[in-house]
N, C-alpha and C positions, 0 to 999 in steps of 0.2 A: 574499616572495622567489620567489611561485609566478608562470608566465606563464599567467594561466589561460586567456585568448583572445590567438591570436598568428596575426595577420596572415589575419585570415578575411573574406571577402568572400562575399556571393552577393546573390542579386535573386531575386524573388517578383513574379510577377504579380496585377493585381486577379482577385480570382474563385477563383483558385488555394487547394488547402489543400495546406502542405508539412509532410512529417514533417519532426523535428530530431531524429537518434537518436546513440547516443554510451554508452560507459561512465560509470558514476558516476565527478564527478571530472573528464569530461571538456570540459568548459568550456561545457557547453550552458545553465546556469543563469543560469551570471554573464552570457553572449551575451545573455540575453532582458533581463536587469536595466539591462542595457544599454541595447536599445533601450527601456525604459520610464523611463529616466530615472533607475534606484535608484543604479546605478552611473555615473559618466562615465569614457572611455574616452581611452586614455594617448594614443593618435595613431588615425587613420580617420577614417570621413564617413559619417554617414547620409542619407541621400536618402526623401524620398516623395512620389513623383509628379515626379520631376525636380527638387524645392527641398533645398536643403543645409536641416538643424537640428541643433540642438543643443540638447540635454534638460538641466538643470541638476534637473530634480525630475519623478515623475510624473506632476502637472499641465501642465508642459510639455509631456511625450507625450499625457495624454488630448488636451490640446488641437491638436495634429497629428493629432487622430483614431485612436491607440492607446489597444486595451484590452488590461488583463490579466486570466485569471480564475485564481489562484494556486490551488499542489496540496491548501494547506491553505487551505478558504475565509477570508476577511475580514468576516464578517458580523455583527452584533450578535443572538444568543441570546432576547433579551430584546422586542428591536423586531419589529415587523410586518415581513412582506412592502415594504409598499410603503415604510415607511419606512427600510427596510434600502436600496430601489432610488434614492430620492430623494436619499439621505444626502447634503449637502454642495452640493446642486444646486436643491433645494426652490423650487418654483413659487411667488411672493409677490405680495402685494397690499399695500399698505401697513403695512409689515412683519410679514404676519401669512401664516403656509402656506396656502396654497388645494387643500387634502387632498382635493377631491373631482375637483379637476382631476387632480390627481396619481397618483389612484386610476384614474382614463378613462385617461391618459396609460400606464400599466403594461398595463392589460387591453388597449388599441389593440397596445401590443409586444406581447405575447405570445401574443394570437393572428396578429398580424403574420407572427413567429416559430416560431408551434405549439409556444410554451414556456407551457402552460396552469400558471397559479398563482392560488393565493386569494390577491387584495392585503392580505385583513386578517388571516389564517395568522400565529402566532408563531413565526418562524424556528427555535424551540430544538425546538417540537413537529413539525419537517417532517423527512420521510427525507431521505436524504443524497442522492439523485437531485434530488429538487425544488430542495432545498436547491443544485445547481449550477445549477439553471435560473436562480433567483435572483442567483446571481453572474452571471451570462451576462445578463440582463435589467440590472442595474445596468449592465454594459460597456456595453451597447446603449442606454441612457438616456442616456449620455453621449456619444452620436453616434460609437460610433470606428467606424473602416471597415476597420482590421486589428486581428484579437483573437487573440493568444497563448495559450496552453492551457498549463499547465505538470503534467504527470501525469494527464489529466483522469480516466481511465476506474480509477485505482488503488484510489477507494475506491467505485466501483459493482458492484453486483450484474451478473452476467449481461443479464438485464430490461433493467436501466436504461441499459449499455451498447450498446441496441442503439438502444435510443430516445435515446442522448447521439449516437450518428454520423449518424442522421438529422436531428438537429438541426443537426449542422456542413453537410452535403450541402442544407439550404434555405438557410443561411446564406453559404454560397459561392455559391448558385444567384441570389441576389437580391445579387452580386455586392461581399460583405464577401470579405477574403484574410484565412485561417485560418495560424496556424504550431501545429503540432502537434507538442509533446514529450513522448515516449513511450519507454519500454523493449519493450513487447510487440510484436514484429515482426509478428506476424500483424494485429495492429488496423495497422500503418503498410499493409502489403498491401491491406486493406481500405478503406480511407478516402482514402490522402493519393493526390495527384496527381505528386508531385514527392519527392525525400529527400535530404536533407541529412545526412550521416554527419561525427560529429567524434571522435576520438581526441585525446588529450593537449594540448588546446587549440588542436586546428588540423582544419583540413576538411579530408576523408580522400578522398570522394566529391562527387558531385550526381549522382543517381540518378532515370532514369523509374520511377515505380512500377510500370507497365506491362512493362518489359521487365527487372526482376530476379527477386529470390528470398531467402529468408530465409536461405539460406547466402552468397549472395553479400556482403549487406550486413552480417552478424554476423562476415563474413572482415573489411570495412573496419571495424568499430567493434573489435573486438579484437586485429587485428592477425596473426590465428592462426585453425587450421580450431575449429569449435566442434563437439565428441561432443555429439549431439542425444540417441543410443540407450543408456542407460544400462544398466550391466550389473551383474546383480544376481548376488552367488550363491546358492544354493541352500542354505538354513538351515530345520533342523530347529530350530521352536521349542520351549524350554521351559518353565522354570517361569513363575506366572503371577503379573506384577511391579505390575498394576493391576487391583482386581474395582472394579467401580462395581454395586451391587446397589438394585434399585426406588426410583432418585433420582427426585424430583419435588421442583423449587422453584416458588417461588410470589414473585413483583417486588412491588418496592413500591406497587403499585397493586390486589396480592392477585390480580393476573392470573399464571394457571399458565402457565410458561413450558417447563419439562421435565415429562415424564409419564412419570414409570415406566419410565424408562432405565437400561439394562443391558448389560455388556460386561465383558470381560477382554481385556487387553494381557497379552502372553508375552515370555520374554526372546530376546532377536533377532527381534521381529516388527512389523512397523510398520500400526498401523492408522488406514486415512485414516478422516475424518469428513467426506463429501459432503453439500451441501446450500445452495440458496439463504439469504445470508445473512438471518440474522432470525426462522430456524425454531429455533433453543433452542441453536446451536453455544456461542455467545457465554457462557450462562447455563450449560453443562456447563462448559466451561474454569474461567469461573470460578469456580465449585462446586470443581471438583478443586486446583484451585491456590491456593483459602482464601483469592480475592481475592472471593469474591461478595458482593454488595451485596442480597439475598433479603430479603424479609419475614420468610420462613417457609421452612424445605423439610425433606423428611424422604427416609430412606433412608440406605445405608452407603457408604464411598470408604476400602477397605484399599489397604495402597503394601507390597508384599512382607508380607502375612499379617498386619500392624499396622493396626490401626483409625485414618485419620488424618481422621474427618468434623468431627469440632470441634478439629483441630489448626489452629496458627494458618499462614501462609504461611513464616515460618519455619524452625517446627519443621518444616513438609512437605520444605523445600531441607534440613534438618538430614537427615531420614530418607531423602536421597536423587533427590527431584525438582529439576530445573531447565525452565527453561519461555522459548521464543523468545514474547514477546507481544505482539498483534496490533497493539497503538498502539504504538509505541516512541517515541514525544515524553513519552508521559507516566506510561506505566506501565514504561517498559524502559529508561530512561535518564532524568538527570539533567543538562538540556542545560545546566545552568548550570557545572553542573563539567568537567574539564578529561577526555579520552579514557585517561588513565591513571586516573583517581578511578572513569570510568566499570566499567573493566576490574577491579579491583581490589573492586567490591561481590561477596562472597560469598566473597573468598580473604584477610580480615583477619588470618583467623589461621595465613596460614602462614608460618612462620619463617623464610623468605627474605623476605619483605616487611615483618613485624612483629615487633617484641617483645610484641605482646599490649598494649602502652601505646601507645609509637612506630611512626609508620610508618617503613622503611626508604626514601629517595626511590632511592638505586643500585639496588636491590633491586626498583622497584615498576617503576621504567625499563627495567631490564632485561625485566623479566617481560612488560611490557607490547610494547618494541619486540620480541618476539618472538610475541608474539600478532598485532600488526599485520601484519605481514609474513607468519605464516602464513597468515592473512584476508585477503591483501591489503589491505586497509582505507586508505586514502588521507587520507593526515594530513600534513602541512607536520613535526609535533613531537605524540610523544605526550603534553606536556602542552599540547595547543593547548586551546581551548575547543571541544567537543563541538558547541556550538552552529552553530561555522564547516563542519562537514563537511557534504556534499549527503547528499539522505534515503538511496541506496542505502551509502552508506559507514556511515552511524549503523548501519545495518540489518545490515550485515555487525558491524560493532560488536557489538549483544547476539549475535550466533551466535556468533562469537568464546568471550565471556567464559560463554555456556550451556554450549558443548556441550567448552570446557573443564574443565568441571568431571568430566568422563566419569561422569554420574549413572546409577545404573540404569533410572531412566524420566526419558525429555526428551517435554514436550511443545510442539509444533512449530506456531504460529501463524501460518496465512498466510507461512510462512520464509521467500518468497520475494517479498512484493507493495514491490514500486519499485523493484526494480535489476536489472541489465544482464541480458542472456543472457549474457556471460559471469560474474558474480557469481554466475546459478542454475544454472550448472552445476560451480562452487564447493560451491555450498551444499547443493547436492543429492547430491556426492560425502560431503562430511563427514556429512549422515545415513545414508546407505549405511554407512558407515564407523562409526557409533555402532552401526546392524545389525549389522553385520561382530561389534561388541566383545561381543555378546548384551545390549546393554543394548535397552530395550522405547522405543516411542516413539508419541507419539500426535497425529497429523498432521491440523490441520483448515485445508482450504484451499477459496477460491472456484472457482480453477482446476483445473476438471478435469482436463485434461489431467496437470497433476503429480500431483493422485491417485491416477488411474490407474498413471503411471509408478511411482512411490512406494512402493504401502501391497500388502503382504501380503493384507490383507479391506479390505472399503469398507463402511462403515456408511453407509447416506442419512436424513438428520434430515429430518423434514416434520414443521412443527405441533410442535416439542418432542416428536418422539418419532421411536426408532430403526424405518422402516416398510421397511428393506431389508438385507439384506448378502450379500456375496457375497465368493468366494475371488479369487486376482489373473488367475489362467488362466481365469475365467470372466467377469471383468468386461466390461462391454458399454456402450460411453457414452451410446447411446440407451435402454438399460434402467434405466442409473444417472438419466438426464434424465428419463425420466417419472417417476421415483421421489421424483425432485427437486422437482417438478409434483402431488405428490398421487399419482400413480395406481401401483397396482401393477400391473403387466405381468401378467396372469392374471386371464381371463377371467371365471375361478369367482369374483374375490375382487373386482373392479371398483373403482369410487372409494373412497377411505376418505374 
């Protein structure tokens, strides 16, 4: 019953990269499934290159020379490189693969592209930057000449973000047209040539890159001015709600991944965790949160003066933790169940919704349409399937059902990666506001920026280990960035 695209038109030049920017929910998804063919659309015309088409499947569009490289990759784990790029297209000789043509075939693109990859690299053992190159090399193996980006930059590092916009800038250069969908206003600033702004399934704007601004464009996708400057008040912390005392784990490969980290969260204090991903964030979280997958590790994790190092995830939410965490497909939600089953994990037992046997459905509906609506959360019915919601609505989903629970320590994972500027400035009120209640909270995000704004102290992880911190009045993002980088700012102390 939703219109989720209504009566939108625009044109794209060859050569051209156009941002597609929009709130979650705002019909930017279903537009691109569109033109790839997942969806077919009620009434309208596509055009490429002046010929009408009409996409009845995928294959239709690769074969009009569309590609897509989706937010969450489409790769096989298990396969090679090259046979992840060939998949479905495999160069034959009487009926038998000719793997070494197909192997010349991959290294010709990619240095072509200066998307360097080993053809015979197992997909599951490559970081997630390469790993998008490999998506980007398959589009291009299939000859398209326009390639859609759906989230690209959401789950790269700093690094690799800087070398994924150089890739799009050769790739517009040798005369492929780029559509770029993105939440991060500053990366549209940077990269796109053109902007497309959608609100509630209809185009709001068409924007030079060149002559706006990040307020101008967050006015057309919201609707309303956006507080960039967040205001904090002044909280005397207290008591101390999380010690992490000389943690050191060690991965299933017996590689030490944390070393001897240490810290205390207070009540009303919010401490960020800076750091390029893949220095030991990841293995702290989930150490404290009793979701670690460790070999081995030793050291103490009290939660209000209670020893909870071998308590299970449970008992931790039992004694008081709730935790926003960083994948929500698969540790944060349950996409098979419906947005109220989702809401409803960790509140079984309250007696508005259960008899402790039964669940209550007037009771869970209630509860739940009033969670949505606090969260804005954009849902058709809150028993739709979870599965139907765009990634930034899921996302507001578990903050939702987290930071309802008003725990004394919420720990806060990337809270904000895939949804709108106005969602993070939602989301970044309601931690302020867990501040406000003196509960303690422990914030580990890529974005600087938001740590900065954020955290009370900034702890910087380099190499599994705490090599910086500092108070919020002194923090500095070039000293937070070398610190990020290995080095300590001070001359006497030099590289570690």
């Amino acid at each position: 019953g939703i219109k989720a695209n209504d009566n939108i038109s625009f044109a794209i030049e060859k050569g051209e990269i156009r941002a597609l920017v929009g709130e979650n929910g705002a019909g930017k998804t279903t537009l691109m499934k569109i033109l790839y063919g997942i969806y077919q659309p009620d009434t309208g015309e596509i055009e490429i290159n002046g010929v009408h088409h009409v996409f009845h499947s995928p294959l239709d569009a690769i074969k009009s020379g569309l590609g897509m490289v989706h937010q969450h990759f489409m790769l096989f784990s298990q396969l090679s490189v090259v046979d992840n790029i060939i998949f479905g297209m495999e160069p034959q000789l009487a009926g038998f693969i000719k793997k070494n043509q197909a192997k010349q075939d991959v290294i010709r693109l990619s240095q072509l592209y200066h998307l360097e990859v080993d053809p015979d690299a197992k997909v599951g053992d490559l970081p997630v930057g390469v790993r998008q190159r490999v998506e980007i090399l398959k589009t291009l193996y299939r000859h398209a000449e326009i390639l859609i980006f759906d989230e690209p930059t959401a789950v790269l590092t700093p690094q690799e973000q800087v070398k994924f916009f150089e890739v799009l800038h050769t790739l517009a250069s040798q005369g492929k047209t780029i559509i770029f969908i993105t939440h991060k206003l500053n990366e549209v600033l940077s990269v796109s040539d053109n902007i497309t702004v959608m609100r509630l399934g209809k185009v709001t704007a068409q924007l030079k890159t060149s002559e706006t601004n990040v307020e101008v464009i967050s006015r057309y996708m919201v609707g309303r001015e956006i507080q960039f400057a967040l205001e904090r008040d002044k909280i005397d912390p207290g008591n101390v709600v999380l010690s992490v005392r000389n943690l050191c784990v060690f991965d299933k490969e017996n590689i030490q991944v944390l070393n001897n980290v240490s810290f205390d969260v207070r009540e009303g204090e919010i401490i960020g965790i800076a750091g390029v991903a893949g220095n030991g964030q990841d293995a702290l979280i989930r150490s404290i949160s009793g979701l670690s997958e460790a070999n081995y590790s030793f050291g103490r994790i009290l939660l209000n003066g209670e020893e909870i190092t071998n308590s299970s995830n449970w008992e931790r939410r039992e004694d008081g933790m709730a935790y926003i965490p960083e994948d929500r497909s698969t540790v944060g939600l349950a996409l098979q169940a419906n947005v109220a089953e989702n809401l409803l994990l960790g509140y079984m037992d309250d007696p508005e919704i259960s008899n402790g046997i039964l669940i209550n459905r007037v009771g869970l509906q209630k509860f739940s349409q009033q969670l949505v609506e606090k969260y804005n959360v954009k849902t058709s019915d809150v028993f739709e399937p979870a599965s139907n919601l765009s990634g930034g609505n899921l996302q507001k989903l578990i903050v939702a059902r987290e930071m309802e629970h008003n725990s004394k320590f919420l720990i806060a994972e990337q809270p904000t990666r895939g949804v709108d500027i106005g969602s993070i400035e939602l989301i970044h009120e309601f931690i302020l506001k867990q501040r406000s209640m003196k509960n303690a909270i422990l914030l580990v995000s890529t974005e600087l920026s938001e740590v900065l704004a954020l955290s009370d102290r900034i702890l910087v992880m380099f190499e599994g280990r705490i090599i910086g911190e500092m108070e919020h009045d002194d923090a500095d993002e070039h000293r937070i960035g070398l610190m990020m980088a290995g080095i300590v700012p001070d001359d006497r102390q030099g590289l570690l």
